[in-house]
N, C-alpha and C positions, 0 to 999 in steps of 0.2 A: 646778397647777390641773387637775381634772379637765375630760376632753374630753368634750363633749355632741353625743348624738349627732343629726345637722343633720335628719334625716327625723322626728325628734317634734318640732322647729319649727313655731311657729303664725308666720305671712304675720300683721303689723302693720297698726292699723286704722290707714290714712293718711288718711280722712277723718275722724278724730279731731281733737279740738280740737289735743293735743302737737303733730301736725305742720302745723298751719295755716300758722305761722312758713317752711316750707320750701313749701309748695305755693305762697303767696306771692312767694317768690322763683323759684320755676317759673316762675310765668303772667308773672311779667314779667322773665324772662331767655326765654324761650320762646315768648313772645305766647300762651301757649294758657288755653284753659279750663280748670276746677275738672277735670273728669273726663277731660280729658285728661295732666294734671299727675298726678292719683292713678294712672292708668292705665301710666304713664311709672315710675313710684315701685314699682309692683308687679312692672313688667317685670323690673326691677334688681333686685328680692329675687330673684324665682325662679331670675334666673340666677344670682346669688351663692348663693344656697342650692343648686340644681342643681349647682353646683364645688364647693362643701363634700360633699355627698353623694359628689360620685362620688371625693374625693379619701379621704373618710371607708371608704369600702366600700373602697376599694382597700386602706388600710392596717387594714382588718380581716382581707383574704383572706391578705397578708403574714402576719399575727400568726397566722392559721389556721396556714399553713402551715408558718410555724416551730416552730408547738406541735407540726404535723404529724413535724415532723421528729424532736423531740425525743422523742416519744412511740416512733417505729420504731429512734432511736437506743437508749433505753432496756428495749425491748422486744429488741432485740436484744443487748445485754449481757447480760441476764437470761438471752437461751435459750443464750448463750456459757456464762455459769455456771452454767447448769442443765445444761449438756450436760458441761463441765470435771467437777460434780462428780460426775454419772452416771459419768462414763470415771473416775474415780480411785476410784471406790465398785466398778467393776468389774474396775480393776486391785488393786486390796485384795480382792476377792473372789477372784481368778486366784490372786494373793500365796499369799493363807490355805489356797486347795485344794492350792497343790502343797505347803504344808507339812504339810496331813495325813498321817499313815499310809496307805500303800497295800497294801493286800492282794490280791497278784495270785490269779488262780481255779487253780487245779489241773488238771494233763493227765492225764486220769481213765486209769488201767493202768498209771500211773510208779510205782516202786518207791522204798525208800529207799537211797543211793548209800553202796555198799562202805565208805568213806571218807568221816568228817565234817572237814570244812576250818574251823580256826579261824580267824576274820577277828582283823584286829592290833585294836590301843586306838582306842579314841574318841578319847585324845590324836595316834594319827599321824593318823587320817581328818580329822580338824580341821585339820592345821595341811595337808593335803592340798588341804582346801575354800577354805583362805585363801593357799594356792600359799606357804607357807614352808616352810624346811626341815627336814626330818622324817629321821632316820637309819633306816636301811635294817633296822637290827638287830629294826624293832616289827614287818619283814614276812617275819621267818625263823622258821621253827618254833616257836623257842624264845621269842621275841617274842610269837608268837601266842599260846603256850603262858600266858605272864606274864598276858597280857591277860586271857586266860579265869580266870587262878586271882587274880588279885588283884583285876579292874577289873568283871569283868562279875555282875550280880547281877540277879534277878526285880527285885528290891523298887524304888521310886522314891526316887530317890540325894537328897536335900534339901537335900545341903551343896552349895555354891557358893562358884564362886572368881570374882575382878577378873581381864580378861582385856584386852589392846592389841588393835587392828583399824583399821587406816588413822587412826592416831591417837586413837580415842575408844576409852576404857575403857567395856567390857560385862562384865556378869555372866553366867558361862555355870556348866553341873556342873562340880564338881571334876575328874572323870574325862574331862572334854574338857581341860582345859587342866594336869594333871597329871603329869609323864614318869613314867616308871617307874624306879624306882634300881638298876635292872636292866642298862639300857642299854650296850650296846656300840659305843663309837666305827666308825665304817665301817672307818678303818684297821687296826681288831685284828677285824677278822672275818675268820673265814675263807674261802677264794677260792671254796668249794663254797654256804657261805652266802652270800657277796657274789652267786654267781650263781641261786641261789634265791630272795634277797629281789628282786633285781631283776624277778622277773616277777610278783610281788605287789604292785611299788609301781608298775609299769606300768598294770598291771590298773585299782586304788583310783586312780590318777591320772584315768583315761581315765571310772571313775564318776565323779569329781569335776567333770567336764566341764572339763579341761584344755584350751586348744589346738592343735589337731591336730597345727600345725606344731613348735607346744613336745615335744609326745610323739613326734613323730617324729625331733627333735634327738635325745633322749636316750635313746630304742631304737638311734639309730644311735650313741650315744656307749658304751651299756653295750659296744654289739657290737664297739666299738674295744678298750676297756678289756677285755674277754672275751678277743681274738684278740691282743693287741700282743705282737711280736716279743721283747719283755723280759721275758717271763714264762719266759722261758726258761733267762735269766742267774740266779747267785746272788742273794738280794736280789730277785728279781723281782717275787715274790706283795707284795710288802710295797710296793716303791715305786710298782707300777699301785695300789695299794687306797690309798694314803695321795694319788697321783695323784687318783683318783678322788674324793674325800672333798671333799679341799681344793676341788677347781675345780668340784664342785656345790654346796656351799655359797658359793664366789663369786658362783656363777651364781644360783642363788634369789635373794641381797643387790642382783643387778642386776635383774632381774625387775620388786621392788620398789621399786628406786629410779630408775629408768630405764625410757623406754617403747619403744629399742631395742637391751633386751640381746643378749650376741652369741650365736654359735652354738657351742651346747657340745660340739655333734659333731666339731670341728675339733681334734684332738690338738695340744696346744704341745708337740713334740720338744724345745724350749731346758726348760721349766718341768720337764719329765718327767726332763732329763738333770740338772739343777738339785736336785731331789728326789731322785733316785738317787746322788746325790756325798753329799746330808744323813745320808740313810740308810745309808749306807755309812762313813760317819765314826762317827756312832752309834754304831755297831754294832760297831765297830773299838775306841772308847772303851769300851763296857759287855764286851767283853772283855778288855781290860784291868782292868778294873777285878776283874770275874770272878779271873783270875788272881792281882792283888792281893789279893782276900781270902781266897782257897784258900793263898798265900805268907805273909800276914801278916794273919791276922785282927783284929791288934789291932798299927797300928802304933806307938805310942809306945814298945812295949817293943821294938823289932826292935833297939836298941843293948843292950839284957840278954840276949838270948837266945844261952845259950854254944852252943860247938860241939856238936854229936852228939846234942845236946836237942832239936829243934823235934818236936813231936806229928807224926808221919806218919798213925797209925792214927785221928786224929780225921776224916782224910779220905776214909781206906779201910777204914771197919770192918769193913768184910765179907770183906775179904781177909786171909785168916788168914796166907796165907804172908810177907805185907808184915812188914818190921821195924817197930819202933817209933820207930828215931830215921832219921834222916838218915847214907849214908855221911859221914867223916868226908875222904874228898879232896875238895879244892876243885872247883867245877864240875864235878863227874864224875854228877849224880842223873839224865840224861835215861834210862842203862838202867836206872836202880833206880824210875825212875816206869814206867817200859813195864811192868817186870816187875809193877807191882803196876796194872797196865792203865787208866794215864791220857794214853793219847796223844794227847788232845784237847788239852791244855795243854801239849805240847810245842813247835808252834812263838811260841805266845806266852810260853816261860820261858827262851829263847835260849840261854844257856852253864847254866843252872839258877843257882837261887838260894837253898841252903839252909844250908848252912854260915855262921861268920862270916865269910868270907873273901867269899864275895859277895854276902852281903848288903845291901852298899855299891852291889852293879850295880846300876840303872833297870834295870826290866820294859817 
């Protein structure tokens, strides 16, 4: 039931007939007179009405107050997310300018420089922008070269490729997310290119906005891998560069999977000597095998091949003085291969192997 409020209250006529019945029982609970009974009867409204009043105004200025509140409550979220979506209208504004095109102004008397430097692919700058790993091969000359003749064009590129990025697939140009089938693994490059790509990928790193401390690992790592004591040994160039390969693509894999990968400048002596034992077995087997097929290019028939027959001039055509068979004493070809100048395969042909008589020995 609605509350009423007690100040438009009209004070009841007690000299009215309704309340005869009560002023009668006044005057004779009271002894008093007619005007003294109504007088009595009036006193008591105004004070019950005066307590309603002031209990009424009280629980108005409450209900003020709390509308008060709610209103500066609500007033106040509003300038929260008036003010939220100004900053985020002005950080999409920040966003969009730095990815405009910049065209810096020119230093008026500069000339054009001797040498035009081609930048690698959109494909390595990308995967440079997203800290993966990118081979060294797109920042050597010939890298750059690729780029320029197959990747770069005036016209605007309209094909599109699906591309990964912390999970969510985006569509980016083909030519960002494309390799080239050019490509040269870091280990088969050569030690003059391993050290020329390396201050191109420094360079495009350090635009990428790398951190400091990461590019400072890996300036100190190249300069390991540049100066290591093993470059010196057989095998050297091959096992720093296959060194080098392996434990940067580790290291990019930790980058991204981990938020404290180690320090790549730190040379593993155990991993380095571990690599140079692979390479060296390798390399041990593929001569072998070398010499296997220069001996018997076609093993199934090595049990038909009579004496004095094996083709010698299929090996050395150019040596006119060479015979065409094989002497016919057993194990005796190391001076009849000298003579026809292949003394590369004489410590891998051991007692020689061309006759039938040892044809039987393992190489």
């Amino acid at each position: 039931m609605a509350q009423v409020d007690p100040n438009l209250e009209a004070m009841p006529n007690y000299r009215g007939q309704e309340f005869s019945i009560i002023r009668q029982g006044l005057q004779n609970g009271f002894q008093e007179t007619d005007d003294q009974v109504v007088a009595r009867l009036i006193a008591a409204w105004e004070s019950d009405r005066d307590a309603r009043v002031a209990a009424w105004n009280a629980q108005r200025e409450a209900e003020d107050r709390a509308a008060e509140d709610l209103e500066r409550e609500r007033r106040f979220i509003q300038e929260q997310e008036e003010l939220a979506a100004a900053e985020e209208a002005e950080r999409l504004r920040v966003e969009a300018e730095k990815k405009k095109p910049k065209m810096s102004t020119i230093v008026p008397g500069t000339s054009v420089p001797d040498s035009l430097t081609l930048p690698p692919s959109q494909f390595a700058l990308q995967k440079l922008a997203t800290f993966d790993y990118v081979e060294l091969w797109y920042f050597t000359p010939a890298g750059c070269a690729d780029a320029a003749k197959y990747h770069s064009k005036s016209q605007a590129d309209d094909t599109f490729g699906i591309s990964k990025l912390d999970d969510h697939l985006t569509v980016r140009s083909i030519a960002s997310v494309r390799a080239s089938k050019n490509v040269v693994p870091d280990s088969d490059l050569s030690f003059s290119d391993f050290i020329h790509a390396r201050n191109g990928f420094l360079n495009y790193a350090k635009k990428a906005n790398w951190p400091s401390d990461n590019l400072n690992a890996l300036a100190k790592f190249f300069w390991y891998i540049e100066n290591h004591p093993r470059l010196k040994l057989p095998l050297g160039e091959k096992t720093v560069l296959t060194y080098a390969a392996r434990v940067r693509l580790d290291w990019h894999r930790e980058i991204k999977a981990t938020n404290k990968p180690y320090d790549i400048s730190l040379i593993n002596h155990q991993l380095m000597s571990t690599i140079s034992d692979e390479i060296r077995i390798l390399n041990e087997e593929r001569t072998k095998n070398l010499v296997r097929s220069f001996l018997a290019p076609s093993l199934p028939l090595l049990t038909f091949v009579p004496p004095f027959s094996y083709p010698i001039r299929a090996w050395v055509s150019s040596r006119e003085t060479c015979a065409t068979t094989a002497p016919s004493t057993p194990c005796t070809t190391a001076s009849y291969l000298q003579s026809c100048q292949l003394p590369s395969l004489l410590p891998a042909l051991g007692n020689c192997v061309t006759n039938r008589n040892c044809l039987s020995h393992p190489i």
